[in-house]
ROKOLBA-761579 format. One record per residue: residue in three letters; x, y, z of N, C-alpha, C in turn. Coordinates in steps of 0.001 Angstrom, whole numbers, plus 524288, in hexadecimal, padded with zeros to 5 digits. Each point is the difference from the previous one (the first is absolute). Example, Ala and Ser with C-alpha at 12.3 -4.5 7.8 and 13.67 -1.06 7.14 Angstrom:
<vomars>
Ala833867E9C681E787FC86804A68000080384804B080000
Ser7FEA28041A7FD3080334804A68003C7FCFE80442802DA
</vomars>
This chain:
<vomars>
UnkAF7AC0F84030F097FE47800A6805637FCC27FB45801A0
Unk8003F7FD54804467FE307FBFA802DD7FC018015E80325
Unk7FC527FCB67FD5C7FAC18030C803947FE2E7FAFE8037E
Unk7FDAF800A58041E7FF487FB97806B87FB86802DD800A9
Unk7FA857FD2C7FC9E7FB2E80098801DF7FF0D7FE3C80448
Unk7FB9F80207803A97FE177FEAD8041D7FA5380144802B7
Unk7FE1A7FEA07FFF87F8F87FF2A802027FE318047B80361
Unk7FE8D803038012C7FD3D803A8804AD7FBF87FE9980290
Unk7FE6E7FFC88047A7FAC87FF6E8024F7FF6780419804B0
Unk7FB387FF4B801B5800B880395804417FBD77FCB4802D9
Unk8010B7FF33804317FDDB7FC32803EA7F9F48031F80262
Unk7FD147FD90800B97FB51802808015D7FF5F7FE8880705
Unk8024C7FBD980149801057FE138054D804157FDAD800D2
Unk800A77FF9B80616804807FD1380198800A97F9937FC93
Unk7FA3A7FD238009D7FF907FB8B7FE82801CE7FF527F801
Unk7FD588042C7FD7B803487FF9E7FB188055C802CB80031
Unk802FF801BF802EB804DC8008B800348028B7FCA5800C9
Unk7FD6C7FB898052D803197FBA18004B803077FC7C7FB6E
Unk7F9947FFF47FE1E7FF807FADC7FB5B802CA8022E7FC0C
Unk801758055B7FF32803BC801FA7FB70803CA7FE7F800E7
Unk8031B80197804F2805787FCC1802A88013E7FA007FE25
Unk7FB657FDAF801007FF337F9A57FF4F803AB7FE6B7FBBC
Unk7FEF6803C27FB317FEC28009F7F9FB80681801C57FDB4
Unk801DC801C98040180416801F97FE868023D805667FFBB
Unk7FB388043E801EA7FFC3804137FEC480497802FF80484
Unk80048804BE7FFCE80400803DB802FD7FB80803BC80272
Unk800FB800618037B7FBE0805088029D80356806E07FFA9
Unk7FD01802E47FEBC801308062A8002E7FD68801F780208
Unk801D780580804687FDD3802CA801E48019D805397FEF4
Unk803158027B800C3803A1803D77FE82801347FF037FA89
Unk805387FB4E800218013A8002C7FB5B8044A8000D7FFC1
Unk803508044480339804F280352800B1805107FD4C80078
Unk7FF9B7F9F080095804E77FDF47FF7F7FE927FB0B7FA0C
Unk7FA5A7FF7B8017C7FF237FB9F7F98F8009D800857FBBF
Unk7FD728055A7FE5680022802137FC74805AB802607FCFA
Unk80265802F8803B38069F7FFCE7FF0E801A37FB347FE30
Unk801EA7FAF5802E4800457FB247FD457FF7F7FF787FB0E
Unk7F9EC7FF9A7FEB67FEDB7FDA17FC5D80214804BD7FB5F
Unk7FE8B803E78011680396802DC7FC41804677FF357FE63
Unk803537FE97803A7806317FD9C7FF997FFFC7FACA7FD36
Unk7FC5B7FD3B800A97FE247F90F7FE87802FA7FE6A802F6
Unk8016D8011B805D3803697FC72804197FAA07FC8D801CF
Unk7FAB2801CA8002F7FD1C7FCA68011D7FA4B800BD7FC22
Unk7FE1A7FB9D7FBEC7FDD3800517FCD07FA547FA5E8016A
Unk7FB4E8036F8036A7FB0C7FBA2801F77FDE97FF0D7FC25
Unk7FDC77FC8B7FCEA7FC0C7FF9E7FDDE7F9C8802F680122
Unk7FF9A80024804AF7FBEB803A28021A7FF358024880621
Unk7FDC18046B7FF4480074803DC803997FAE3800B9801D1
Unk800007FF36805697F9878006E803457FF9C8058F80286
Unk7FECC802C87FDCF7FE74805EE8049E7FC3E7FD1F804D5
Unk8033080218804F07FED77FEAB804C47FBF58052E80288
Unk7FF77803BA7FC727FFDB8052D803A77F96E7FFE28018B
Unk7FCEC7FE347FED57FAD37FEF2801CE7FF717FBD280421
Unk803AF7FEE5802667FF4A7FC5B805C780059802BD803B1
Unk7FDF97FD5B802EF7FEB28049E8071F805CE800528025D
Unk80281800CC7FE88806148000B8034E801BC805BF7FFDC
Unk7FD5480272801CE8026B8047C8001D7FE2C804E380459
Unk7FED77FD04804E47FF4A800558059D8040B802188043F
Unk8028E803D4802668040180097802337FBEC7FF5E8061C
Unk8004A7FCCF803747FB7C7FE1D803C180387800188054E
Unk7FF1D80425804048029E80036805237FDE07FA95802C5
Unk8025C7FEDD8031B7FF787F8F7802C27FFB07FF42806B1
Unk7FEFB7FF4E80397802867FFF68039F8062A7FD9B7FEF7
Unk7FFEF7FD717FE2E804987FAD47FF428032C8043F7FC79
Unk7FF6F801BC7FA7F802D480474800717FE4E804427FA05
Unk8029E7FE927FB467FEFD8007B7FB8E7FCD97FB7B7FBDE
Unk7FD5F801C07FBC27FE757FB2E7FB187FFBF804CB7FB98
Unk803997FE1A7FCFD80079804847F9747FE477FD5B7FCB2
Unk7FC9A7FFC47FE837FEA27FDEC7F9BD803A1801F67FC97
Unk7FFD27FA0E7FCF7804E57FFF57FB14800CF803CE7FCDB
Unk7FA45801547FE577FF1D804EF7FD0A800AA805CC801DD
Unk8018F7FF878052F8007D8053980090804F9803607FDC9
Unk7FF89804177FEEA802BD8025D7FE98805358022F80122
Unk805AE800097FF71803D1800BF803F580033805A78015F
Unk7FB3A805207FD2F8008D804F78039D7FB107FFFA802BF
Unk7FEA17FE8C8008B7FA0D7FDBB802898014A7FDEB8057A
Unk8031A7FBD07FF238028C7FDD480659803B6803D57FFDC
Unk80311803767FD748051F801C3803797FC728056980342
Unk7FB15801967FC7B7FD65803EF8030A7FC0F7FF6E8042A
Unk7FF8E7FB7C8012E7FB437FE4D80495803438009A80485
Unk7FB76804DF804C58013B801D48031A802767FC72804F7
Unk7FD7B7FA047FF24801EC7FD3F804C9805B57FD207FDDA
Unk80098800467FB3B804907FD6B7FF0A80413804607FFFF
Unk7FE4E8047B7FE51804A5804C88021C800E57FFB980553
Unk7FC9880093801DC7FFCD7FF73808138032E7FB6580258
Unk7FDB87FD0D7FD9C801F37FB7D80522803437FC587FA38
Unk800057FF4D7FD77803027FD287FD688058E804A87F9E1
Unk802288036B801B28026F802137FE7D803987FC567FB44
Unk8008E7FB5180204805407FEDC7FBF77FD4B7FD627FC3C
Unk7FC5C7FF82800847FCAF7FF4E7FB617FF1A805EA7FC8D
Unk7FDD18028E8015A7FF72804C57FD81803EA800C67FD25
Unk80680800C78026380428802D97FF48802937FADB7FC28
Unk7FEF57FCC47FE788025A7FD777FDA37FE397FF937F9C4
Unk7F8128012D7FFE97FE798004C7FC6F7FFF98060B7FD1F
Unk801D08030B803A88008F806F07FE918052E7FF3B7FD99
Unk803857FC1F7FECC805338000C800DC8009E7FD027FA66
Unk7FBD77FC597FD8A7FE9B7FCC07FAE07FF03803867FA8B
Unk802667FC307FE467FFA6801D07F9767FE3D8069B7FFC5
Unk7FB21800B77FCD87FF338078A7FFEC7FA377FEDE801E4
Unk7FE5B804F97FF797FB6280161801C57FBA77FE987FC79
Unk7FFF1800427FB8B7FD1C7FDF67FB11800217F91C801D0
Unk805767FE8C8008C7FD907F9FB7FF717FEE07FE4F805F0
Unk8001680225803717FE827FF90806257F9C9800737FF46
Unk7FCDB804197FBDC7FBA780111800E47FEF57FBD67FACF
Unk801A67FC7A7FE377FDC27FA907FC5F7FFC27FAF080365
Unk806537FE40801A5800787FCA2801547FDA17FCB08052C
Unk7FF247FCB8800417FD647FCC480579803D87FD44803EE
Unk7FCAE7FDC5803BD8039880004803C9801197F99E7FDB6
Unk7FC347FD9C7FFC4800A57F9BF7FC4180633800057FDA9
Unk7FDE8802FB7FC68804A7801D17FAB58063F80173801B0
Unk7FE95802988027D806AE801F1803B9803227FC35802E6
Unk7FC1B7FD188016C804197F974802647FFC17FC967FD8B
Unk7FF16800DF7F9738005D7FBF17FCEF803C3800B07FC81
Unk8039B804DB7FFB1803168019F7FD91803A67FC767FE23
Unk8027D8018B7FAE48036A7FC377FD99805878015280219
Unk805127FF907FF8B80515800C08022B80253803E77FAF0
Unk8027C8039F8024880067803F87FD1480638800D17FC1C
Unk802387FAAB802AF804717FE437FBC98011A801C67FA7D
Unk80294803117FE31800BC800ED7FA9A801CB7FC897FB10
Unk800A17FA01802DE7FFEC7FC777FC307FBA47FE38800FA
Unk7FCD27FF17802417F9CD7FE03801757FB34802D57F9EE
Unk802D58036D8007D7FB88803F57FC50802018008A7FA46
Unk807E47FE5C7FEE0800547FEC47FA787FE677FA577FF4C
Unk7FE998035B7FB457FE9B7F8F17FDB9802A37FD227FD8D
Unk80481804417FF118049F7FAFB7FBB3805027FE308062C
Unk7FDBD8020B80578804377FD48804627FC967FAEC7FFD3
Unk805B47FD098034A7FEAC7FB298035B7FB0D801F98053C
Unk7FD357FD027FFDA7FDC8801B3806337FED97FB2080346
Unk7FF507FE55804AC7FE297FB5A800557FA627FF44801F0
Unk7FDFB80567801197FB84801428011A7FC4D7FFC77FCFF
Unk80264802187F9B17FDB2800B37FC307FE4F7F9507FC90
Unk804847FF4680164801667FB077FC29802BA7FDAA802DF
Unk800117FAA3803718004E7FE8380453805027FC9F7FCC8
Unk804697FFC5801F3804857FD757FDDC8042F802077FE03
Unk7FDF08051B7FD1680382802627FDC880392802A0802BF
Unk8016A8007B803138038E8045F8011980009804A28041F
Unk801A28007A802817FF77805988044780569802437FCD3
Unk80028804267FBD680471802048003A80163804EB80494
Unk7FCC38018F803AE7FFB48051080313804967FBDF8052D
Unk8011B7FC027FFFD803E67FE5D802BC8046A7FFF78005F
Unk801F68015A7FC15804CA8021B7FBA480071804B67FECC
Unk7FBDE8042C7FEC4800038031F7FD897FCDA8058B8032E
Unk7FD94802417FBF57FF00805F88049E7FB437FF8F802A4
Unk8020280058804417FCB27FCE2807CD800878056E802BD
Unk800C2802B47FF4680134803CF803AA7F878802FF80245
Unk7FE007FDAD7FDC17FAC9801FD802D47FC577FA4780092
Unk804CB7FBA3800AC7FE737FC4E801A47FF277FD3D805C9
Unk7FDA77FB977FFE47FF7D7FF07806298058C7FE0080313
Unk7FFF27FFFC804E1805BA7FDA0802EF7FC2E7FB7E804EC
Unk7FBDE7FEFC7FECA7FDEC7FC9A806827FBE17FD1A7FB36
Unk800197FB29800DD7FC577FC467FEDD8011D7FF117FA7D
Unk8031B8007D7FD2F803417FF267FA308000D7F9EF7FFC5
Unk8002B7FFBC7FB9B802737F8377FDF38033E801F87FC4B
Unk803F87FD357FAFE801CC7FEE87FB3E7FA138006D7FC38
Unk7FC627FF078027D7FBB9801E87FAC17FEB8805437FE95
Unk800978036D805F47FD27803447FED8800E68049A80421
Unk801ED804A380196800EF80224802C87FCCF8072E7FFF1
Unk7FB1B7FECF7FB537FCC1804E88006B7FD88800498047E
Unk7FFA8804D0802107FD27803B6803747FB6A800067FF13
Unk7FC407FFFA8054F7F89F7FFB77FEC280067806808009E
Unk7FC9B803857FD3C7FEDA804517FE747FCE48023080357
Unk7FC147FE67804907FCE3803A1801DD7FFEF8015C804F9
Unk7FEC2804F18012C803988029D804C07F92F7FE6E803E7
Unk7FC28800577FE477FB677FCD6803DE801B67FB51801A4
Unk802B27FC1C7FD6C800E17FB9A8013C802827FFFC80472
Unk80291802217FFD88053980075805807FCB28042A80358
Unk7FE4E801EB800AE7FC6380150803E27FCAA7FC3C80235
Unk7FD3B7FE0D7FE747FBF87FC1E7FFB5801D87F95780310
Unk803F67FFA97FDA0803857FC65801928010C80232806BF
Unk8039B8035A800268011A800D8806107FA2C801828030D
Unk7FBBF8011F7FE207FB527FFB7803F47FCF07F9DD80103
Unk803727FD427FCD77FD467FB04802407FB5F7FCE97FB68
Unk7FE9B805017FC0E7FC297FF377FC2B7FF5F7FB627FE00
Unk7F9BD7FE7B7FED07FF6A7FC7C7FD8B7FC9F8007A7F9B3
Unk8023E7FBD57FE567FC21801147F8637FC467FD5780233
Unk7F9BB801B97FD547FBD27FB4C7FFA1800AF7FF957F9CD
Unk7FEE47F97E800C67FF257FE637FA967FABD7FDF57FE8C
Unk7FF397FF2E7FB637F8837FEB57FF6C801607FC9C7FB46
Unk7FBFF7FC7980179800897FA0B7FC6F7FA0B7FDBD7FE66
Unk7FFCD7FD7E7FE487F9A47FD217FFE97FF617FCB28043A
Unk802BA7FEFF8042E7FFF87FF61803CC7FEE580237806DB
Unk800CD804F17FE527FEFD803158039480461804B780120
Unk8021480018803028048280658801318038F7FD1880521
Unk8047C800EE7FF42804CF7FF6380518802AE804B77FD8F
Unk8030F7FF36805A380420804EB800AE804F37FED280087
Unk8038B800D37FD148050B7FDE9800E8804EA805EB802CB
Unk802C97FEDD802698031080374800DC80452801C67FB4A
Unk7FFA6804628016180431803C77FB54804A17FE3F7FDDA
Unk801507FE23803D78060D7FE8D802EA7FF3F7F9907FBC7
Unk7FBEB7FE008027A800CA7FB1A7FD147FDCD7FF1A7F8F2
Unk7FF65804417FEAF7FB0C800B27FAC38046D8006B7FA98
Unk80478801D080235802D4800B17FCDC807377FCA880012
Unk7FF587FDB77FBA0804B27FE658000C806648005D7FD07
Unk802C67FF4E8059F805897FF8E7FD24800E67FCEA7F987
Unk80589801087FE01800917FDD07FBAF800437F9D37FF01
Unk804DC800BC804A48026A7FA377FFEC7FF907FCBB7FA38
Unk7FF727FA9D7FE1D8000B7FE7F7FAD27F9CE801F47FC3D
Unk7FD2E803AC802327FC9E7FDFC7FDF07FDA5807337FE46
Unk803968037A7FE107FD6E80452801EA7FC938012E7FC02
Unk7FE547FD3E7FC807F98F801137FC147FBBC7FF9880538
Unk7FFCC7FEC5804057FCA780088802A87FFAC802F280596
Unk7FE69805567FF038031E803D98039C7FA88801878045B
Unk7FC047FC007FF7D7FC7580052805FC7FA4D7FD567FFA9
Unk800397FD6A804347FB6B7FB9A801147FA86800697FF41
Unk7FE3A803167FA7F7FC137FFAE7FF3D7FFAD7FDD17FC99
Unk7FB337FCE57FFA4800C17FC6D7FC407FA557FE077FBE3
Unk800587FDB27FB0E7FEE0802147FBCA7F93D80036802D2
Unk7FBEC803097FDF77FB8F8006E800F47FDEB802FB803A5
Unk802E4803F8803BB80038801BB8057180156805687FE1E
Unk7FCF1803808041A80077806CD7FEEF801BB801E380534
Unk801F18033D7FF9A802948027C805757FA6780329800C0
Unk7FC527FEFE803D67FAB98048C801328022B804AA8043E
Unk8042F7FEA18047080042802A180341805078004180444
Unk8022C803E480177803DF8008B802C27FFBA8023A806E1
Unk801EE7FAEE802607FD5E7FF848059F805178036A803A7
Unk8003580424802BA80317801AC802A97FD4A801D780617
Unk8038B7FAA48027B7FE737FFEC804DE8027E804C18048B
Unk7FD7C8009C8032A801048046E80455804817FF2E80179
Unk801E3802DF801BC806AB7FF86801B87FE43802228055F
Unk802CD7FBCB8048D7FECA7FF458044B803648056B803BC
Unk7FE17801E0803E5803A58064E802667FDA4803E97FD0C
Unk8037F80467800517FF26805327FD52802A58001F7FBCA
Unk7FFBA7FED97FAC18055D7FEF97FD278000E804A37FC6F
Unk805A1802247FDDC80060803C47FD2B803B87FD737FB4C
Unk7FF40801897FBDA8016B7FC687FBA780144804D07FF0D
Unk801FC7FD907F86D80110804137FB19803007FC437FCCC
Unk8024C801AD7FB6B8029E7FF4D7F9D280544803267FE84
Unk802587FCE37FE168053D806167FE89801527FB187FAA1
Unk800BB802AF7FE3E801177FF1E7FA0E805CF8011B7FE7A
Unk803747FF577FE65803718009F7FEE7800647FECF7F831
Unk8006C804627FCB7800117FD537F9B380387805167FDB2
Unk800F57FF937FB8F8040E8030F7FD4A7FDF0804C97FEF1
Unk7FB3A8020C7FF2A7FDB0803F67FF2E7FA5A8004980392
Unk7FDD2804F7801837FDE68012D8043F7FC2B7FD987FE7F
Unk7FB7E7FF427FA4A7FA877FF807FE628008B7FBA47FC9A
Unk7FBAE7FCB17FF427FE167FC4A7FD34806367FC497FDAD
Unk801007FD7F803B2804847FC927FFDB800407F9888052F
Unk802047FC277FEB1800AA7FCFB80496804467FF8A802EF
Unk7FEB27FCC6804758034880120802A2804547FE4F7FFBD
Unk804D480270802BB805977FF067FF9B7FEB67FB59804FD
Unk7FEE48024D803C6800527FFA18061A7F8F5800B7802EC
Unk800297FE468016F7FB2880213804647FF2D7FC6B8045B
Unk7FCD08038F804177FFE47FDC68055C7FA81801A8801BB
Unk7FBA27FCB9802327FBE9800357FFF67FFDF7FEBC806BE
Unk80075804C6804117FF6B7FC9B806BA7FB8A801FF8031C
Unk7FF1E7FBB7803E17FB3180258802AE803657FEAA8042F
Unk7FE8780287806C08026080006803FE7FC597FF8C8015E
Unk8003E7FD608050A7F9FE8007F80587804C1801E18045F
Unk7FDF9805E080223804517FFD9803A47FD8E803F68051A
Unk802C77FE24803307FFEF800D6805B0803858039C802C7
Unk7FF07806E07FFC48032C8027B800AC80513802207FC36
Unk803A97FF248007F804E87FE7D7FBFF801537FA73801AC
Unk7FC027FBBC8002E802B97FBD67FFEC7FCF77FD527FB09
Unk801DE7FBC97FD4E7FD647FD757FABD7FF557FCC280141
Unk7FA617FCF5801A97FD7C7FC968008B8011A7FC187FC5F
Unk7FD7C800397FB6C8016A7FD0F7FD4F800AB803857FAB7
Unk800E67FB797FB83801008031F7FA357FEB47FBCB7FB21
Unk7FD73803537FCC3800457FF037FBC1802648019B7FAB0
Unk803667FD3E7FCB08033E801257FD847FF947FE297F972
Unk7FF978024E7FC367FFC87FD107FB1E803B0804237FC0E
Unk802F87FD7A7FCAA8022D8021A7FAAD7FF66800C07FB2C
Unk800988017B7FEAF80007800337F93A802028030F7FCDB
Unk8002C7FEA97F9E880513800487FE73806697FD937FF88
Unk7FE287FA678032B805167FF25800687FECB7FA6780133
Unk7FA487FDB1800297FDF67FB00800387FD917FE137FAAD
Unk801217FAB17FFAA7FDE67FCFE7F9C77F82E800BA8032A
Unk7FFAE7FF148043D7FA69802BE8011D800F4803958051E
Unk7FB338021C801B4800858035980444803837FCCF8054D
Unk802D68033880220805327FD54803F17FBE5802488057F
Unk7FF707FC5280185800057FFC4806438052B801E680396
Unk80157801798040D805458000F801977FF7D7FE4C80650
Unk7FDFE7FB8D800377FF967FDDE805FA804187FED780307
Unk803007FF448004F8068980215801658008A8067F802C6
Unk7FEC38030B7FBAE7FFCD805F6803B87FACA800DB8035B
Unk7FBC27FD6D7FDE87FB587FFD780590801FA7FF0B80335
Unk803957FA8A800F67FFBF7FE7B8048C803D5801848048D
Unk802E2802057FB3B804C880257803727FF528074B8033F
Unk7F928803087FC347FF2A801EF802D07FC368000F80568
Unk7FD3A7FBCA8011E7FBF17FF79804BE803F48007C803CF
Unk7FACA803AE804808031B800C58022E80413804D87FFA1
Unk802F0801227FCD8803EC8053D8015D7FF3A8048A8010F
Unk80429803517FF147FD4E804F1801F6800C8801AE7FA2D
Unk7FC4E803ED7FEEA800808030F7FB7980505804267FE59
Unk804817FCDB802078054A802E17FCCF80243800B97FB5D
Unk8029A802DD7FF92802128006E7F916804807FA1380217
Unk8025F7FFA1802BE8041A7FAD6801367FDBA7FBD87FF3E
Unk7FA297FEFA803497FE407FB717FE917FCA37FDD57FAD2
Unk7FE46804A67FF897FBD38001F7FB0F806A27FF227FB5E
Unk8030F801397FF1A80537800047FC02800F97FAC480069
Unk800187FBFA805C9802237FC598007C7FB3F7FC8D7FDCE
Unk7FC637FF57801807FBB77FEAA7FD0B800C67FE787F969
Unk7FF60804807FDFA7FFA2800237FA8B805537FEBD7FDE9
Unk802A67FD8D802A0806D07FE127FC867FDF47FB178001B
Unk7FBF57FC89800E57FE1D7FBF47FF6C7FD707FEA77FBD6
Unk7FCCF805687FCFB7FD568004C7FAEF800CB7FB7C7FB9C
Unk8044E802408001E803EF7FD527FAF9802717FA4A8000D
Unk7FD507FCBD80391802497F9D78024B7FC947FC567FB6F
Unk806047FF0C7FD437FD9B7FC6E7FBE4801088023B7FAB1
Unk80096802DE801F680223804867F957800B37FCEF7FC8F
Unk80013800A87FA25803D97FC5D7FD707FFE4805A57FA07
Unk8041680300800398002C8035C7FE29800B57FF477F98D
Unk7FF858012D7FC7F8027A800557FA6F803528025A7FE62
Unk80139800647FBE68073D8038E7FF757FC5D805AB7FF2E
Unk7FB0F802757FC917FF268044A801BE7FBD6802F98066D
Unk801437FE30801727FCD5800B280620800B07FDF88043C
Unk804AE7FF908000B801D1800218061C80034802F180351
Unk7FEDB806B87FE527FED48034B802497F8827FEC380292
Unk7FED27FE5E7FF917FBEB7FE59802537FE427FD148048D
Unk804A17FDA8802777FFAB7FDD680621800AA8040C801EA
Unk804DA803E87FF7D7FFCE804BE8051F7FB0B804777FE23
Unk7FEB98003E7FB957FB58803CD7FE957FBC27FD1980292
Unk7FE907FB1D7FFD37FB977FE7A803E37FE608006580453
Unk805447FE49802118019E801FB8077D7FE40805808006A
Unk802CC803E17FEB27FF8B806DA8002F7FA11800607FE85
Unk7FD447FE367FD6C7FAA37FFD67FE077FDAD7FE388046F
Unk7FF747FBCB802F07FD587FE22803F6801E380296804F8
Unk804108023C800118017680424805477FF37804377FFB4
Unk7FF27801777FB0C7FE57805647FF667F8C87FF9680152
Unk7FE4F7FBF57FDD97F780800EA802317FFE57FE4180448
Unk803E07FB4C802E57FF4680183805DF80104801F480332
Unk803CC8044B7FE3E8014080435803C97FAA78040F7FF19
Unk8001A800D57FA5A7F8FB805407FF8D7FCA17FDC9800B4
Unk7FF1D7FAE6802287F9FE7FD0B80182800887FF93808C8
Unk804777FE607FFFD8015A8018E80594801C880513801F8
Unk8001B802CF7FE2F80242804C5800CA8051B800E9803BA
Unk8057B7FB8F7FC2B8049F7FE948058F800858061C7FF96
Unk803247FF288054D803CA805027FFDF8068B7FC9F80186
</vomars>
């Protein structure tokens, strides 16, 4: 048996957390996706900084809109009364995650830092190129069927795992990051990246830097959101499919829209194509259908999941018809 020692600390402040980062270290909060890993030895740190004694764990109403500390908990935010109220697809997306045991561990940090849930990613005798940058994507060739079809390369065509993300993403959200420099905010949308040649590096944080906080700005109108999940079994599974929309609307007419996917993106899918094609309409099952046949622009399917362009479409026409209420 192969044993991969590794260091523990537990940070007493933000400022010795930094300097652990500096050092080489991995930060834990939960645990719930690291700890798996390293069990597997798909990922083996030399040392591990407990983060859980830093002030990040604030869920703070804004005028401007939301601020979640990293540390907060994902049943903690899915149960806060203003994020049930006025921000639903947040709620319904984290009620909709892994089980209830690891909802009441895991953080909100932790959940958008998730690894790709690829089943050659996690053996260790596959090619991966994530794992081991060169070797190989065999999931390009081989069994893809709960693989991605939008934002794929020849390196790498795994699916990002978290159904907050794609929520978060279609509200506009931003990460704060914290440095020995001070704190910026980068957008969601931009925090995380496609594969293209390079997919060992799957989002723009970078070495020495902690995610402290997650910025979700007000959504302009009256907007009514939600989550629909689409996965092979009802509980603690990912997604096949999902559709994360918010509407601002005016009568039965749709002002505007917000639209995000998952399940079917190498990261969370935007779908600005069906926004734009809904401003403006009326809230019909015709137009809202014509809309969402746009979903899928860009596809690039694999031999197991090609059923996944028209399952996407039906997925995104199905939450904006129960978020608009067509008739």
């Amino acid at each position: 048996m192969t044993v991969h020692p590794f260091t523990f600390t537990k940070a007493a402040d933000e400022q010795s957390a930094l300097d652990a980062a500096d050092e080489g270290g991995r930060y834990i909060a939960g645990g719930t996706t690291l700890i798996d890993l390293m069990r597997e030895t798909v990922e083996r740190p030399r040392s591990i900084v407990d983060i859980n004694d830093l002030p990040y764990r604030g869920i703070d109403v804004t005028p401007g809109g939301l601020r979640i500390g990293a540390l907060v908990r994902m049943s903690e935010l899915a149960a806060h009364p203003v994020v049930r109220g006025e921000y639903p697809v947040i709620a319904e997306a984290l009620d909709l995650s892994a089980s209830a045991q690891l909802r009441n561990t895991a953080s909100i940090g932790g959940n958008l830092m998730q690894r790709p849930r690829c089943l050659y990613f996690r053996d260790v005798t596959a090619a991966c190129n994530r794992r081991e940058p060169g070797s190989g994507c065999p999931a390009v060739g081989g069994r893809n069927r709960t693989h991605a079809i939008l934002g794929t390369s020849d390196r790498c065509v795994a699916t990002h795992p978290s159904d907050l993300a794609v929520a978060l993403t279609a509200l506009d959200a931003g990460v704060v990051l914290r440095d020995h420099n001070g704190e910026r905010t980068i957008r969601l949308a931009d925090f995380y990246r496609m594969p293209g040649s390079t997919p060992e590096r799957e989002h723009n944080l970078q070495p020495g830097q902690l995610i402290s906080a997650v910025e979700v700005p007000v959504t302009p109108g009256s907007p009514r959101s939600g989550y629909l999940k689409v996965r092979d079994r009802a509980s603690y599974e990912f997604a096949i499919c999902s559709a994360a929309v918010i509407l601002d609307m005016r009568g039965q007419t749709i002002r505007s829209a917000r639209v995000a996917a998952g399940g079917v993106g190498t990261v969370p899918w935007r779908l600005p194509a069906v926004e734009h094609a809904l401003a403006g309409k009326p809230a019909t099952t015709d137009a809202i259908r014509a809309a969402a046949d746009l979903a899928a622009e860009g596809a690039r399917p694999l031999s197991e999941n090609g059923f996944k362009v028209e399952l996407l479409k039906r997925t995104v026409a199905r939450q904006l018809e129960t978020i608009a209420g067509a008739r």
